[in-house]
Structures are given as C-alpha cells and as structure tokens.
TORTIMAR-841355 format. One record per residue: z, y, x of N, C-alpha, C in turn; residue in one letter. Coordinates in steps of 0.02 Angstrom, whole numbers. Example, Ala and Ser with C-alpha at 12.3 -4.5 7.8 and 13.67 -1.06 7.14 Angstrom:
TORTIMAR-841355
390/-284/660/390/-225/615/390/-165/660/A
354/-112/642/357/-53/684/394/2/645/S
end
This chain:
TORTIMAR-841355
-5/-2330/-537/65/-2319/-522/102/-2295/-584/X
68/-2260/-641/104/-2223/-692/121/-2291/-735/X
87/-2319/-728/113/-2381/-779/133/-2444/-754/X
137/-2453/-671/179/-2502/-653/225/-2515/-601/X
223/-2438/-587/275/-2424/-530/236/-2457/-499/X
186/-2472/-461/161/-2514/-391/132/-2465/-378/X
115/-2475/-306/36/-2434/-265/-19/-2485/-290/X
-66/-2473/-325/-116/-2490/-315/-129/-2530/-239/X
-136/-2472/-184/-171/-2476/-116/-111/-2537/-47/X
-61/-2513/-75/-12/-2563/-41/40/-2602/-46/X
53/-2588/-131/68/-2655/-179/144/-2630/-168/X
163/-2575/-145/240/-2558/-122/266/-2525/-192/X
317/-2523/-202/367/-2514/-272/422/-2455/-236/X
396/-2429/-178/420/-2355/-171/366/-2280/-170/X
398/-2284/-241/352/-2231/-272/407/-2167/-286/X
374/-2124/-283/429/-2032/-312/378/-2017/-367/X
398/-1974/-407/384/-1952/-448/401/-1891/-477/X
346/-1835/-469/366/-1768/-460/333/-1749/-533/X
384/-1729/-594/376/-1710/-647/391/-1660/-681/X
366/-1602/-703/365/-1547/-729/416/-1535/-805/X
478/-1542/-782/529/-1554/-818/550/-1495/-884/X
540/-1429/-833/565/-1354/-861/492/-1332/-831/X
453/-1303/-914/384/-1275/-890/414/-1218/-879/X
488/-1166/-890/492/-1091/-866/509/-1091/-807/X
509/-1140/-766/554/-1126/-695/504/-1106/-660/X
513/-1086/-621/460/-1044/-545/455/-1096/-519/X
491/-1182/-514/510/-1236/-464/450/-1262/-497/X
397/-1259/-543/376/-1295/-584/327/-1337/-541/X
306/-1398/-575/250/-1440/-534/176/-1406/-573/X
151/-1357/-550/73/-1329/-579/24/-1333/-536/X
-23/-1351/-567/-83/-1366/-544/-106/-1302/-521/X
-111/-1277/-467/-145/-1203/-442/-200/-1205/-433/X
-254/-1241/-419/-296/-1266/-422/-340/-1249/-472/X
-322/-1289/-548/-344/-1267/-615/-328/-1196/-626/X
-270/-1168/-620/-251/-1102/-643/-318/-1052/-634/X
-325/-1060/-569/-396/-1000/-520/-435/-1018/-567/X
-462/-1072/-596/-523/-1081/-633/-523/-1054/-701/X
-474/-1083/-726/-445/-1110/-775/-410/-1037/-819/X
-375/-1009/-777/-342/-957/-816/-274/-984/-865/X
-268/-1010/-856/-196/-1018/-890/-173/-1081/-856/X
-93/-1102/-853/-69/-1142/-832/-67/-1198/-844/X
-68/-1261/-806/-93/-1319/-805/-41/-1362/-776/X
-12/-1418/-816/48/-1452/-778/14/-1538/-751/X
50/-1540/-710/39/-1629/-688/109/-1646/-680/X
117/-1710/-666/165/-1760/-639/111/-1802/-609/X
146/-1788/-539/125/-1809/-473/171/-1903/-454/X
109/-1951/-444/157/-1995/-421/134/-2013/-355/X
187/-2025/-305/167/-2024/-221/199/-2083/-192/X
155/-2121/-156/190/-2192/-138/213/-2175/-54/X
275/-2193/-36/309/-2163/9/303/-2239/56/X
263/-2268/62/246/-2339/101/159/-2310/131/X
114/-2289/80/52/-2287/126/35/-2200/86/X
86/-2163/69/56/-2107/31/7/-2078/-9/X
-17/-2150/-39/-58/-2143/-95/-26/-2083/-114/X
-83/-2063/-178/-49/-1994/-241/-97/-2015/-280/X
-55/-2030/-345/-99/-2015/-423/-77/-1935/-443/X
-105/-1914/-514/-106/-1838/-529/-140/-1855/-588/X
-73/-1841/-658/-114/-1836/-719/-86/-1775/-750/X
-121/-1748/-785/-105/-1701/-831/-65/-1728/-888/X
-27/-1663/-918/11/-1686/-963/-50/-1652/-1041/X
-5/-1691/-1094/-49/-1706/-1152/-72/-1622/-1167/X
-37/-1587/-1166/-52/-1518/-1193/-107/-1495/-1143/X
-96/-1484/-1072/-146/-1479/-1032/-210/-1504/-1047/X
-196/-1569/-1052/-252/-1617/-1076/-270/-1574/-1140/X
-260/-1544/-1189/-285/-1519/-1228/-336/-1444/-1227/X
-299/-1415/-1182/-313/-1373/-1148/-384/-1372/-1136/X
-403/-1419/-1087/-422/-1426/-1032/-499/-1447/-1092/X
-480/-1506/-1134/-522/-1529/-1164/-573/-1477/-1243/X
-525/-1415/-1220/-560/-1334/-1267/-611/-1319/-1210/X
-576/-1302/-1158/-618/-1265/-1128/-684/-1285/-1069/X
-655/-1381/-1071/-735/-1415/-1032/-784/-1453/-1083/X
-841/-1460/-1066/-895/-1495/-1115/-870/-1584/-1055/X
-866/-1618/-1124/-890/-1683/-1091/-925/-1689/-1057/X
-934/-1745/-1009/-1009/-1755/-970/-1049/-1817/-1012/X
end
C-alpha cells in the first residue's frame, strides 16, 4: 500500500494514512508497543484500507535506526 496506494488483499484504492507529522504533539502516531520494550520513542505511519481493513505499519528512518542499535539481526 506504501508504494501503490492499493490493498494488496482487496485491490481497493481507499486507503488513510495515519502519519506522524509533529513528533512534539501528545496527538502523535507512536508505537506503544516498542516504547515498553524499547525505552524510547518509536514512530510509524500507519496505512489502513477502509474497503477490507487491511493495515500496513512502517517505521520511520530514524526509528529504523534506532531500532537497528539496539536489535542483533537474525
């Protein structure tokens, strides 16, 4: 979906897209999830298909950096 606006699962082109615009706002899109583990804050942009409610969930690049200090590859 991040790269073609489609669902994957039902080929529909009504997609939302919930993106972490202002990392100071309290409104923010954070991964709470990672935080408990993780200890520091963790952003995604969420994409949600509003036809069969698929959800993708990627991290953004800094996260991704983050993320890639503090896990060992598999």
């Amino acid at each position: 979906m991040k790269q073609t606006g489609i669902c994957p699962k039902c080929q529909s082109d009504n997609i939302l897209v919930f993106e972490n615009k202002d990392k100071n706002s309290k409104k923010s899109n954070i991964d709470y999830e990672v935080i408990g583990a993780f200890g520091k804050t963790i952003y995604t942009t969420r994409y949600v298909c509003c036809n069969c409610g698929y959800t993708e969930r990627y991290f953004d690049d800094e996260s991704l950096e983050k993320l890639k200090k503090k896990y060992k590859k598999f």
